[in-house]
TILOGU-605357 format. One record per residue (C-alpha): residue number from 1; residue in three letters; chain; x, y, z. Coordinates in steps of 0.25 Angstrom, whole numbers, plus 5000, padded with zeros to 4 digits. Example, Ala and Ser with C-alpha at 12.3 -4.5 7.8 and 13.67 -1.06 7.14 Angstrom:
<recs>
rec i:1&aa:ALA&ch:A&east:5049&north:4982&up:5031
rec i:2&aa:SER&ch:A&east:5055&north:4996&up:5029
</recs>
This chain:
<recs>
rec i:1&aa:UNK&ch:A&east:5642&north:5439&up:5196
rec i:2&aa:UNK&ch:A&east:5653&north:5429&up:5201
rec i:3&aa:UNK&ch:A&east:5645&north:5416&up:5196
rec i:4&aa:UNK&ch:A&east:5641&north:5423&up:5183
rec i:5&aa:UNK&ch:A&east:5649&north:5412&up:5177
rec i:6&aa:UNK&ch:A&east:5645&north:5401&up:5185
rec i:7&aa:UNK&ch:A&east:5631&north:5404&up:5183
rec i:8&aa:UNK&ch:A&east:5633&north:5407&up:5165
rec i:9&aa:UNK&ch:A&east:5640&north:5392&up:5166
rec i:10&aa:UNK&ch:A&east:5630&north:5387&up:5174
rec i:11&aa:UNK&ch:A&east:5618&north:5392&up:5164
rec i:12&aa:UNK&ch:A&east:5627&north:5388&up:5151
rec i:13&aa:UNK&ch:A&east:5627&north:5373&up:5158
rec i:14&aa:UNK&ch:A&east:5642&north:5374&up:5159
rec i:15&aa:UNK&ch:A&east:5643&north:5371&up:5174
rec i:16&aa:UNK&ch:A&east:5635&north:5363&up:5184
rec i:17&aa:UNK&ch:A&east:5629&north:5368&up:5196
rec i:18&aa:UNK&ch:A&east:5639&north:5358&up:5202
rec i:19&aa:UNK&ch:A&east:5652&north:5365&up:5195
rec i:20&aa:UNK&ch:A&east:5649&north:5377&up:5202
rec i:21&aa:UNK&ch:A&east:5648&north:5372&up:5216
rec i:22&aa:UNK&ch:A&east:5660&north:5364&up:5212
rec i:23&aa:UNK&ch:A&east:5667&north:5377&up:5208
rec i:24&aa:UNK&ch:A&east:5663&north:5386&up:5220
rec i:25&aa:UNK&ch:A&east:5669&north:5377&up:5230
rec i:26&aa:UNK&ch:A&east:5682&north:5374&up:5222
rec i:27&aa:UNK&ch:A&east:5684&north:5389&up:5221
rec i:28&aa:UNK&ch:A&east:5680&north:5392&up:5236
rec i:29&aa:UNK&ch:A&east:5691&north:5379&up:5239
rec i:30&aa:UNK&ch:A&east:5701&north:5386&up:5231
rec i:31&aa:UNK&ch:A&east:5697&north:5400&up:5240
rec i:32&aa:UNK&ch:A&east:5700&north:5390&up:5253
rec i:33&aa:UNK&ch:A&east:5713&north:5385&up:5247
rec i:34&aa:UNK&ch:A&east:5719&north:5399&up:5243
rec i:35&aa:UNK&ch:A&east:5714&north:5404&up:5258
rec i:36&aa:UNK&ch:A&east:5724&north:5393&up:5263
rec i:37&aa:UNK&ch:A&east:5735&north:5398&up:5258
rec i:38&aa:UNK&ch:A&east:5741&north:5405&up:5268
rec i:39&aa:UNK&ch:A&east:5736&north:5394&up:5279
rec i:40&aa:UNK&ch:A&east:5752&north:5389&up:5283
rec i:41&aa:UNK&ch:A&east:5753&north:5404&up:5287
rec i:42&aa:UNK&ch:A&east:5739&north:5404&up:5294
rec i:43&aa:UNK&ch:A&east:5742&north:5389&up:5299
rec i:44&aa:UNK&ch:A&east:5755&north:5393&up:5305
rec i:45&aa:UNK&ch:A&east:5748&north:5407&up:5312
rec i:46&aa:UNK&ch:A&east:5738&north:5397&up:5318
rec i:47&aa:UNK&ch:A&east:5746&north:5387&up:5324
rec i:48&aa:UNK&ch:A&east:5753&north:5399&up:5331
rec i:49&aa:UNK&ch:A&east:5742&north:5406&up:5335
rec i:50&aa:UNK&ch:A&east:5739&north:5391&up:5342
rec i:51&aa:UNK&ch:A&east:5751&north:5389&up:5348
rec i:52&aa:UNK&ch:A&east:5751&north:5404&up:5353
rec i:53&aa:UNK&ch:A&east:5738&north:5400&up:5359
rec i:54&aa:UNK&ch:A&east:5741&north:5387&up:5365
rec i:55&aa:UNK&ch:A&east:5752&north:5395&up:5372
rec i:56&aa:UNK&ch:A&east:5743&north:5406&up:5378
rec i:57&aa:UNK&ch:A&east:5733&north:5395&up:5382
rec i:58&aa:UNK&ch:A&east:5744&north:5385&up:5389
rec i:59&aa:UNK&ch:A&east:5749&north:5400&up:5396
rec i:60&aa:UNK&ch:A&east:5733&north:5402&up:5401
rec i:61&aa:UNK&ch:A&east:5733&north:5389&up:5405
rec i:62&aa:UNK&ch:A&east:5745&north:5391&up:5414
rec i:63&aa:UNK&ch:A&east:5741&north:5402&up:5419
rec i:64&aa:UNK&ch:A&east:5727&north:5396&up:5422
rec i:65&aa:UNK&ch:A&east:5734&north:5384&up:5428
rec i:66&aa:UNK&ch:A&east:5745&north:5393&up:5436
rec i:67&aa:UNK&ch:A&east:5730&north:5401&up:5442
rec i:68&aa:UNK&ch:A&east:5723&north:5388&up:5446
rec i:69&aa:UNK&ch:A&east:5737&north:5383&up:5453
rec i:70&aa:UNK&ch:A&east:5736&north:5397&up:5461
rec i:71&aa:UNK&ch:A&east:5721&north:5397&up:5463
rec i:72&aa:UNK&ch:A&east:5724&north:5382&up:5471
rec i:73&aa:UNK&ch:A&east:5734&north:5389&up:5479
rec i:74&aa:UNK&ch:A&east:5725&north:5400&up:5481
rec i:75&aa:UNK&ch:A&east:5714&north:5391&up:5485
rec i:76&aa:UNK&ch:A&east:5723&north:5384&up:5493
rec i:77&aa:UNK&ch:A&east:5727&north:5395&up:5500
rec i:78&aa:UNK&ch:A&east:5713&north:5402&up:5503
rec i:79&aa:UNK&ch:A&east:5709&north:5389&up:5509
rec i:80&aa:UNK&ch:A&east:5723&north:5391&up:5518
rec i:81&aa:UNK&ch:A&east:5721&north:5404&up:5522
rec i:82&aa:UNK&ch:A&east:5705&north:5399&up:5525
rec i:83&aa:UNK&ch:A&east:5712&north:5386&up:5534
rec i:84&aa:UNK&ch:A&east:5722&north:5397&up:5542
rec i:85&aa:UNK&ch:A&east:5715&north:5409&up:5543
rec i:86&aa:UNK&ch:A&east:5715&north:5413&up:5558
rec i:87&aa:UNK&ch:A&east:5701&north:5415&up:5564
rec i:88&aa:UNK&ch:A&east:5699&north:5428&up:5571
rec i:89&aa:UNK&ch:A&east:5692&north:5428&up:5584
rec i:90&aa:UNK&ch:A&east:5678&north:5434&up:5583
rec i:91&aa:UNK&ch:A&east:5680&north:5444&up:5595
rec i:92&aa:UNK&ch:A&east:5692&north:5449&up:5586
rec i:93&aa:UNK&ch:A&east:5694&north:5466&up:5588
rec i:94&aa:UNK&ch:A&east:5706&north:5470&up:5583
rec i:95&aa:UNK&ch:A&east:5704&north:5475&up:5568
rec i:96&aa:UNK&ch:A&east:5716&north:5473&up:5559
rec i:97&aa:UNK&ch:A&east:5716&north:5480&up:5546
rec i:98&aa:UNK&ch:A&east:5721&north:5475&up:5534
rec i:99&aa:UNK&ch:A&east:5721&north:5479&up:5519
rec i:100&aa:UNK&ch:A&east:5720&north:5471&up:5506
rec i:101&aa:UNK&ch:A&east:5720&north:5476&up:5492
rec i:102&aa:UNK&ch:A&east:5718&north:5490&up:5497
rec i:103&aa:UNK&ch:A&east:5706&north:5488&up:5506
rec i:104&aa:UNK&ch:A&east:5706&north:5487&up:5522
rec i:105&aa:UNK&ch:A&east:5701&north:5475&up:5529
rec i:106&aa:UNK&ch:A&east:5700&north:5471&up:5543
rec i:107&aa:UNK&ch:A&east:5699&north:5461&up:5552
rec i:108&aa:UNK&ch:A&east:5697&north:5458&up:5567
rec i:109&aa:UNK&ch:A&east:5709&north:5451&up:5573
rec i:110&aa:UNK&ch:A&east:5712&north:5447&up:5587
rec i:111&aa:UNK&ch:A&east:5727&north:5454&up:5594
rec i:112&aa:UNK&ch:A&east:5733&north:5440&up:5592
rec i:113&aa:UNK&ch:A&east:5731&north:5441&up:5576
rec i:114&aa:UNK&ch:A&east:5734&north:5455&up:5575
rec i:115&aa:UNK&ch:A&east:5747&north:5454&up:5581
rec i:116&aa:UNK&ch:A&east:5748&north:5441&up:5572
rec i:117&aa:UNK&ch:A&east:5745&north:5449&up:5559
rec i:118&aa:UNK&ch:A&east:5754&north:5460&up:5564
rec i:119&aa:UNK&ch:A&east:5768&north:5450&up:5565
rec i:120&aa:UNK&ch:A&east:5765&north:5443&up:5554
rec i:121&aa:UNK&ch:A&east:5760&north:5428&up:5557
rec i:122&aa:UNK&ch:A&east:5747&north:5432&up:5550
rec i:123&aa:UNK&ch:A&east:5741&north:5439&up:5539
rec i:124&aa:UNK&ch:A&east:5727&north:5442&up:5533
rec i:125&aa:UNK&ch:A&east:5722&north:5436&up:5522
rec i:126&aa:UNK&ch:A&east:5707&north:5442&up:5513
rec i:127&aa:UNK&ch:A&east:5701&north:5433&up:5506
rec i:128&aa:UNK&ch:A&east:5687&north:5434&up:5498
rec i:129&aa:UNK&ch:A&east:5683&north:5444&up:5511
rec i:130&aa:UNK&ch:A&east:5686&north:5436&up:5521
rec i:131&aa:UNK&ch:A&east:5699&north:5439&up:5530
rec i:132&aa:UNK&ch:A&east:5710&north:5429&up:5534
rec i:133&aa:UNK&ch:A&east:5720&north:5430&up:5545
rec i:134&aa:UNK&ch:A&east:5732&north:5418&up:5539
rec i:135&aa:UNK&ch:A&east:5745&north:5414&up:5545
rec i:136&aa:UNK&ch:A&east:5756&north:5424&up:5539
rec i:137&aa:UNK&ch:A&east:5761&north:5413&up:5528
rec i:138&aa:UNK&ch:A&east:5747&north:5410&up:5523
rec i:139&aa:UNK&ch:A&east:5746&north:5426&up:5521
rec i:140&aa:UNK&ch:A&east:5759&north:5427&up:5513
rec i:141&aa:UNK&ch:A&east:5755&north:5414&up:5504
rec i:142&aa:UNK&ch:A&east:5741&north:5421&up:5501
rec i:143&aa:UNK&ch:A&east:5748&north:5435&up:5499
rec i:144&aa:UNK&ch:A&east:5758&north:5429&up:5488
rec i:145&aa:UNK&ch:A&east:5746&north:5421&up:5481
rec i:146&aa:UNK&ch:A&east:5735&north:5431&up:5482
rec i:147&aa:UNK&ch:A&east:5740&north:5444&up:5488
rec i:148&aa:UNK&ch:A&east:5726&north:5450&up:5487
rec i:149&aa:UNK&ch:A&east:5722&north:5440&up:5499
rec i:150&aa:UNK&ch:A&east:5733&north:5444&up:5509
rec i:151&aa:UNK&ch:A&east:5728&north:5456&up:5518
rec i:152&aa:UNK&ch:A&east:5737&north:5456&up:5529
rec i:153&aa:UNK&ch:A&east:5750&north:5450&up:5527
rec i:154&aa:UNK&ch:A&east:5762&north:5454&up:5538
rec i:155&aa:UNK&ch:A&east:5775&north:5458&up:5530
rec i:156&aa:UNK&ch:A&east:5789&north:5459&up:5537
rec i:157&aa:UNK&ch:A&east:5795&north:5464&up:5526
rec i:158&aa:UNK&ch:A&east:5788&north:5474&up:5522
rec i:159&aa:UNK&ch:A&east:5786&north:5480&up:5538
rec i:160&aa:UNK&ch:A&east:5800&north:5480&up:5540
rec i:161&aa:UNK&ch:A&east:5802&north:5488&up:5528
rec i:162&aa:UNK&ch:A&east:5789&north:5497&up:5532
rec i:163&aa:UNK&ch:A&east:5797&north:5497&up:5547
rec i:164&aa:UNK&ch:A&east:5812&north:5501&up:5540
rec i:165&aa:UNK&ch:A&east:5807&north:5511&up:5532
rec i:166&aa:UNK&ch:A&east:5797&north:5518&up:5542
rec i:167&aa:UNK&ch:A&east:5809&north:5516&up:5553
rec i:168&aa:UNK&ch:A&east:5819&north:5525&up:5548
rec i:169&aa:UNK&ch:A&east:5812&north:5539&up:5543
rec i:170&aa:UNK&ch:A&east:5799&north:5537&up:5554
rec i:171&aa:UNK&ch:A&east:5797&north:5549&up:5562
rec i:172&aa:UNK&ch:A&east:5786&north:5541&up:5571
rec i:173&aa:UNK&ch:A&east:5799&north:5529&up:5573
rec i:174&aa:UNK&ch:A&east:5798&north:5534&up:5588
rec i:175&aa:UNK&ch:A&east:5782&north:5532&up:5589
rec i:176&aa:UNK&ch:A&east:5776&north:5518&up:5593
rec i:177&aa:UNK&ch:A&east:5766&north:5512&up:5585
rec i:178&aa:UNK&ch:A&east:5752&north:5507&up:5595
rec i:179&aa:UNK&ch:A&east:5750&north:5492&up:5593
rec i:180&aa:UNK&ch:A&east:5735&north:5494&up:5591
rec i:181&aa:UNK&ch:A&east:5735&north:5504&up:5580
rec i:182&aa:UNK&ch:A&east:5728&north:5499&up:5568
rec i:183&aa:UNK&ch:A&east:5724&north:5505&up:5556
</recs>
């Protein structure tokens, strides 16, 4: 019914075939043009919308760069710990227990590195299911880059807070502790 006129015009010769194309696509032109009103609004919404994005994606990007930088010192460091790992003797009895991420692992170790872990020089390092004993500094490094590697790590600080606290209420003060008792 909308082109009752056009088709009346068309009938009484008034209008070409032409004319009516011609018509259709001024009138769906003008539909475009009144659409593109508001466009200054919409232009200025976009370019914001852009500039919020291009802030977002240099963030990702520093962040992605900020996680290669650490996974270089990371790789760096696993091929560190894998240089200075200290080989255990095959014949090795003494088990030591240690615990990581709230399981128990253990290892054999000689009297030599026990003691060693027990001072301090050493620590134990986990990595991808294979265990590494490491000089004492190497285990601090991996233990502030990625904590959930460091198994074994001597603190002084923390035992003589442990020996502080447990030495002025303990009851068993007067009791000496064996050398060999392991848990």
């Amino acid at each position: 019914m909308a082109n009752a006129l056009q088709d009346q015009l068309l009938k009484a010769g008034l209008a070409s075939k032409q004319k009516v194309r011609d018509a259709k696509t001024q009138k769906r032109r003008d539909k475009k043009a009144k659409v593109d009103d508001g466009s200054s609004e919409l232009k200025q919404q976009i370019a914001e919308q852009k500039l919020v994005q291009a802030k977002k994606d240099k963030a990702l990007n520093e962040k992605r760069f900020a996680e290669a930088a650490e996974k270089g010192q990371v790789r760096g460091l696993i091929s560190e710990f894998s240089k200075f790992a200290i080989t255990v003797a095959r014949d090795a009895e003494l088990k030591f227990n240690f615990t990581l991420e709230n399981k128990i692992y253990s290892v054999y170790i000689t009297d030599k590195i026990q003691a060693d872990l027990l001072n301090g020089s050493l620590g134990i390092v986990r990595y991808e299911d294979k265990t590494y004993i490491v000089p004492h500094k190497l285990a601090e490094r991996v233990k502030l880059l990625v904590p959930q590697w460091c198994g074994y790590l001597w603190d002084k600080a923390a035992k003589d807070s442990v020996a502080q606290v447990s030495g002025a209420d303990d009851p068993y003060a007067d009791y000496a502790i064996p050398d060999d008792l392991m848990w």
